[in-house]
DRENTORKOL-3810 file (N, C-alpha, C; in nm, 4 decimals):
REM DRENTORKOL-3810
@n.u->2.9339; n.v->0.0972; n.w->1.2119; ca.u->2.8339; ca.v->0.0601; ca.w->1.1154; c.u->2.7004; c.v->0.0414; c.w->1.1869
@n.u->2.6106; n.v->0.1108; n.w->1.1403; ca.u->2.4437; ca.v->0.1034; ca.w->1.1680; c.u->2.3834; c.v->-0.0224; c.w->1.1567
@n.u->2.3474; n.v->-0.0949; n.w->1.3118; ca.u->2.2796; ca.v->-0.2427; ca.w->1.2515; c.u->2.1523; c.v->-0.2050; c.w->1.1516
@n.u->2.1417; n.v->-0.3543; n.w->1.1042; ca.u->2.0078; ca.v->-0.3544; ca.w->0.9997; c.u->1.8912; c.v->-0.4202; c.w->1.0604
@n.u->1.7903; n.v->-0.4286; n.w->1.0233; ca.u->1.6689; ca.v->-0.4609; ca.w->1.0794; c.u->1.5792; c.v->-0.5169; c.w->0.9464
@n.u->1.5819; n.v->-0.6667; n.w->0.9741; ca.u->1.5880; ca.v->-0.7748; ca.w->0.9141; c.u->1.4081; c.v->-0.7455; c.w->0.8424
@n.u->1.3972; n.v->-0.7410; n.w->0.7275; ca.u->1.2811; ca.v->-0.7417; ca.w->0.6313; c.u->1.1819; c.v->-0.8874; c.w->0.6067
@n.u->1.1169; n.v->-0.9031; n.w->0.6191; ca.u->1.0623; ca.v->-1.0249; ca.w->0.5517; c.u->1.0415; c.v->-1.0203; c.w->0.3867
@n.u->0.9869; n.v->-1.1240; n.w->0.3294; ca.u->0.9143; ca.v->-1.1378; ca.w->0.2003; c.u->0.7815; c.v->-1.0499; c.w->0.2118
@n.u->0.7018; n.v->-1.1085; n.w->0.2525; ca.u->0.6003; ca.v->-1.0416; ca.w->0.3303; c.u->0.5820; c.v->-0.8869; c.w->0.3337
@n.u->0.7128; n.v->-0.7992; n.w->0.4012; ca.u->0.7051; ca.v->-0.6575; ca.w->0.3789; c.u->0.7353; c.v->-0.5878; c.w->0.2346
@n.u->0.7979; n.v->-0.7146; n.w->0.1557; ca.u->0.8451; ca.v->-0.6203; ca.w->0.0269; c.u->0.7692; c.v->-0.6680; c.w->-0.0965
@n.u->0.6413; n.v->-0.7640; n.w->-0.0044; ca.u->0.5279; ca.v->-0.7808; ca.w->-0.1305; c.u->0.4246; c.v->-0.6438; c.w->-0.0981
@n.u->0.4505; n.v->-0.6066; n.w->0.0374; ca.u->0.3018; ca.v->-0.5211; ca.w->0.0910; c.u->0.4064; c.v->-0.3701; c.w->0.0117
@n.u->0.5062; n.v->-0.3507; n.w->0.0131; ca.u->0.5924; ca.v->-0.2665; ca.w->-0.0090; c.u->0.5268; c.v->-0.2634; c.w->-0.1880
@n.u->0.5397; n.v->-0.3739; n.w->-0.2582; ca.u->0.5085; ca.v->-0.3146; ca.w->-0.3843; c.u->0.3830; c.v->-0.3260; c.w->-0.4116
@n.u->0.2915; n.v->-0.3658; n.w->-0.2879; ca.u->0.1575; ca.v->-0.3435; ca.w->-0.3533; c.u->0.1278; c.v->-0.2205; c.w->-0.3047
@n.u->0.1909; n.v->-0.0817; n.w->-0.2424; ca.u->0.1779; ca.v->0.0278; ca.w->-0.1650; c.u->0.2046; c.v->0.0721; c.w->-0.3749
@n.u->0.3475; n.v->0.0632; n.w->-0.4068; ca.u->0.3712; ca.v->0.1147; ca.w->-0.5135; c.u->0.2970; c.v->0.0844; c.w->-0.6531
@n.u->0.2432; n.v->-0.0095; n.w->-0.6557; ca.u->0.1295; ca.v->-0.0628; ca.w->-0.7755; c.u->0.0322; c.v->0.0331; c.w->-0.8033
@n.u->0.0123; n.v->0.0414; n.w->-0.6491; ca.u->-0.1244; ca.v->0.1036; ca.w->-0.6261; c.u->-0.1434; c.v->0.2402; c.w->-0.6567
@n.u->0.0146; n.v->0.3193; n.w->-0.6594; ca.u->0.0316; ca.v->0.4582; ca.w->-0.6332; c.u->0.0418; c.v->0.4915; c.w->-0.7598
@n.u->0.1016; n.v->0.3748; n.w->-0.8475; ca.u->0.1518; ca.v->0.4102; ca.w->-1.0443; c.u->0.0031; c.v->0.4181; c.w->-1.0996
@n.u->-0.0971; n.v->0.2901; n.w->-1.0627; ca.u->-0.2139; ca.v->0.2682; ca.w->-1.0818; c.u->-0.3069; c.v->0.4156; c.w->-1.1037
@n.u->-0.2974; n.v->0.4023; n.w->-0.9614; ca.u->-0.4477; ca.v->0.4958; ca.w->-0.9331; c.u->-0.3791; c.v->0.6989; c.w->-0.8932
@n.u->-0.2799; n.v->0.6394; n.w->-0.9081; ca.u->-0.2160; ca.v->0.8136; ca.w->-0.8905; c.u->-0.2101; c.v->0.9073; c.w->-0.7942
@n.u->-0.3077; n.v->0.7890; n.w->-0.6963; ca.u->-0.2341; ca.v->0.8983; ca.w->-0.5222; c.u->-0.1819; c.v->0.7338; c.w->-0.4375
@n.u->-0.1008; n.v->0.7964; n.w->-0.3270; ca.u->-0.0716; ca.v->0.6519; ca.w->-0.2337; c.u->-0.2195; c.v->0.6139; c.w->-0.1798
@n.u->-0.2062; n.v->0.4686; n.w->-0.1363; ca.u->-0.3068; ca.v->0.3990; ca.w->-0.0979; c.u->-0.3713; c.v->0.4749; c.w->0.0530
@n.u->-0.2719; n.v->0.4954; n.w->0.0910; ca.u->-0.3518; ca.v->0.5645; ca.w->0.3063; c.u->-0.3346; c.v->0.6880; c.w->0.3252
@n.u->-0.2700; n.v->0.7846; n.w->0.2092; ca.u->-0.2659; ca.v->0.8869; ca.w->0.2425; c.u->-0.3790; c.v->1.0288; c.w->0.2910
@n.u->-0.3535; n.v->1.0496; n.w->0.4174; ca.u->-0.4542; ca.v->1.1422; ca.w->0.4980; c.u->-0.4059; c.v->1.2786; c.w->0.4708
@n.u->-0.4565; n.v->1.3652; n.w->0.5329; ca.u->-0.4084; ca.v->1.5132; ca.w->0.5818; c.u->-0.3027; c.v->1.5213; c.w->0.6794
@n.u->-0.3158; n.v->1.4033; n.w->0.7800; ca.u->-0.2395; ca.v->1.4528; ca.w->0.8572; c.u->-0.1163; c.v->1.2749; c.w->0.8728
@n.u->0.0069; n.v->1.2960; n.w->0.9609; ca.u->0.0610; ca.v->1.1726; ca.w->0.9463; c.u->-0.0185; c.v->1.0867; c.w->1.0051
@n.u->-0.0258; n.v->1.1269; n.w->1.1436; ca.u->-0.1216; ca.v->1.0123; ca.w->1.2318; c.u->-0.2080; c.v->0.9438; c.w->1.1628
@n.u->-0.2996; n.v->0.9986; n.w->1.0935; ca.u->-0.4357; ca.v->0.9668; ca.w->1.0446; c.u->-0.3566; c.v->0.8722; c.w->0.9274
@n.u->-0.2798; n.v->0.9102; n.w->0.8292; ca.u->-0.2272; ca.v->0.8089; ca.w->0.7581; c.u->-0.1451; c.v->0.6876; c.w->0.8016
@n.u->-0.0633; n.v->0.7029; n.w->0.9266; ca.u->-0.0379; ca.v->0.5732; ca.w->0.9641; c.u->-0.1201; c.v->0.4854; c.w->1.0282
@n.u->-0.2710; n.v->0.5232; n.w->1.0698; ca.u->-0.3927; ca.v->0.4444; ca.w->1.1148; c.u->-0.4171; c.v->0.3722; c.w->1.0618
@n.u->-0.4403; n.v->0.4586; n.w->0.9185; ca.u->-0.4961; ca.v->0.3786; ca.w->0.8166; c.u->-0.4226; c.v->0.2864; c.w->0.7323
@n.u->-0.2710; n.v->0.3016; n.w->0.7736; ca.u->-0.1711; ca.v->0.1723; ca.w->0.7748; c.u->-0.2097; c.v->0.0626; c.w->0.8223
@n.u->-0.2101; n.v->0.1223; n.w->0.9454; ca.u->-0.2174; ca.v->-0.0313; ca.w->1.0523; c.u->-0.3372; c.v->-0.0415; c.w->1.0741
@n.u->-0.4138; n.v->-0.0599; n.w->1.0130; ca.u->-0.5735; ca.v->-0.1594; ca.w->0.9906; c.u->-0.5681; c.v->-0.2023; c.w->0.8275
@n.u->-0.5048; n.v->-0.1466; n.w->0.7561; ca.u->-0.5376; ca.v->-0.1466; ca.w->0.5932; c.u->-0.6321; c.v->-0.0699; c.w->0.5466
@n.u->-0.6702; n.v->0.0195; n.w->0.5693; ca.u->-0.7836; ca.v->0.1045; ca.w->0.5236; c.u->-0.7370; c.v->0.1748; c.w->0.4135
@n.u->-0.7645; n.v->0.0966; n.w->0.2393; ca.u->-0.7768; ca.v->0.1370; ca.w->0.1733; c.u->-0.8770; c.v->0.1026; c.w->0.0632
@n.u->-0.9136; n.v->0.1795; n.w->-0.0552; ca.u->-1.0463; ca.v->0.1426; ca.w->-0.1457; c.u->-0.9519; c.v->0.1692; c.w->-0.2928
@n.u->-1.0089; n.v->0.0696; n.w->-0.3064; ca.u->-0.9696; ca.v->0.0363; ca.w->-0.5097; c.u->-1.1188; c.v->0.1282; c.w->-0.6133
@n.u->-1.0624; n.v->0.2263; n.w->-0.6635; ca.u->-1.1598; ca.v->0.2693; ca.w->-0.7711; c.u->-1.1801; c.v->0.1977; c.w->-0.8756
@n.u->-1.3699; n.v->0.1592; n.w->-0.8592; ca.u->-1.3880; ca.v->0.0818; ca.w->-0.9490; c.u->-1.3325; c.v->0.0732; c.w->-1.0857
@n.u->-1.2846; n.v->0.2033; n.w->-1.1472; ca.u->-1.2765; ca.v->0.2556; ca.w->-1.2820; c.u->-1.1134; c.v->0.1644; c.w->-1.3131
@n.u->-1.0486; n.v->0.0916; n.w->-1.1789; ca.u->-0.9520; ca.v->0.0276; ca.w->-1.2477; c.u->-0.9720; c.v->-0.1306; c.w->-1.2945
@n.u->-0.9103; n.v->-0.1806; n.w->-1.3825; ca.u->-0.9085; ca.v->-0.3192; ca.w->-1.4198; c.u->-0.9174; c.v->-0.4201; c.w->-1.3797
@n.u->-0.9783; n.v->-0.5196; n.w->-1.3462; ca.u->-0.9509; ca.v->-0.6307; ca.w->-1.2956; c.u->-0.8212; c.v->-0.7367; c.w->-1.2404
@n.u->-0.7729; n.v->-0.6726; n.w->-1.4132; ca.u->-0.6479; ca.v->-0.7148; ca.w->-1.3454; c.u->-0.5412; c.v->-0.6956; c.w->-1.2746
@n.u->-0.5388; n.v->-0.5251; n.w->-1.2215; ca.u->-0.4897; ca.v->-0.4053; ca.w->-1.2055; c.u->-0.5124; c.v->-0.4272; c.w->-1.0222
@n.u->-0.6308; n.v->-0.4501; n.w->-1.0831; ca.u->-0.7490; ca.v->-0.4993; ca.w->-0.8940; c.u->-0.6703; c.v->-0.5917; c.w->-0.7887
@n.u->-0.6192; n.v->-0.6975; n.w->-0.9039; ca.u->-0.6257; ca.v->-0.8244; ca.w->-0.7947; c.u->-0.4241; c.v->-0.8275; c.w->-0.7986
@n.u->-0.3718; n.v->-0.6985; n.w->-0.9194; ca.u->-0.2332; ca.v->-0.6960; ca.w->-0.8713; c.u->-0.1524; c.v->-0.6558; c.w->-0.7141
@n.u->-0.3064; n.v->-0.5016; n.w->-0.6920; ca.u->-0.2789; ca.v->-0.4613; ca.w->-0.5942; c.u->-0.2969; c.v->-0.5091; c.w->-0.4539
@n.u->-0.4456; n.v->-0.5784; n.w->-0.4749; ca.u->-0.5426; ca.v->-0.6606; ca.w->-0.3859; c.u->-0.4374; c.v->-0.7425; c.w->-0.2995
@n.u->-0.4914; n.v->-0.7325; n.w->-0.1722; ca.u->-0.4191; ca.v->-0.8423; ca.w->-0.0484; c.u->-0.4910; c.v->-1.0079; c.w->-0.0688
@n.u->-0.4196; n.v->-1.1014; n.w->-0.0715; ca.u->-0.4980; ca.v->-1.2113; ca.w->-0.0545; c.u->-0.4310; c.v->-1.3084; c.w->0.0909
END
C-alpha cells in the first residue's frame, strides 16, 4: 500500500478557491502557456479577479 501524504485544512480551502475561481470566471486562476510558468505563478499567487465579477463572487474566491 502507497503511503499518504497528510493534507491540511488550509490546502483544501486554497484547493476550492483554485475551483470557485475556475466555475466563476471560466479559465483556472495561474494558468500559463507553459507548466513552469504556471507553477510560478502558483508559488507567489499571481492571480487577477475580473472586475466584471460580483462582489460576492470576489471575496468567495479572494485569499484573506
Amino acid at each position: 500500500m502507497a503511503s499518504r501524504t497528510a493534507y491540511s485544512l488550509e490546502t483544501d480551502v486554497w484547493s476550492l478557491g483554485c475551483m470557485f475561481y475556475t466555475l466563476i470566471v471560466g479559465t483556472p486562476p495561474f494558468e500559463e502557456e507553459g507548466v513552469k510558468l504556471t507553477l510560478d505563478r502558483v508559488i507567489i499567487g499571481e492571480y487577477s479577479l475580473p472586475q466584471s465579477i460580483s462582489p460576492e463572487a470576489s471575496d468567495l474566491i479572494r485569499v484573506r
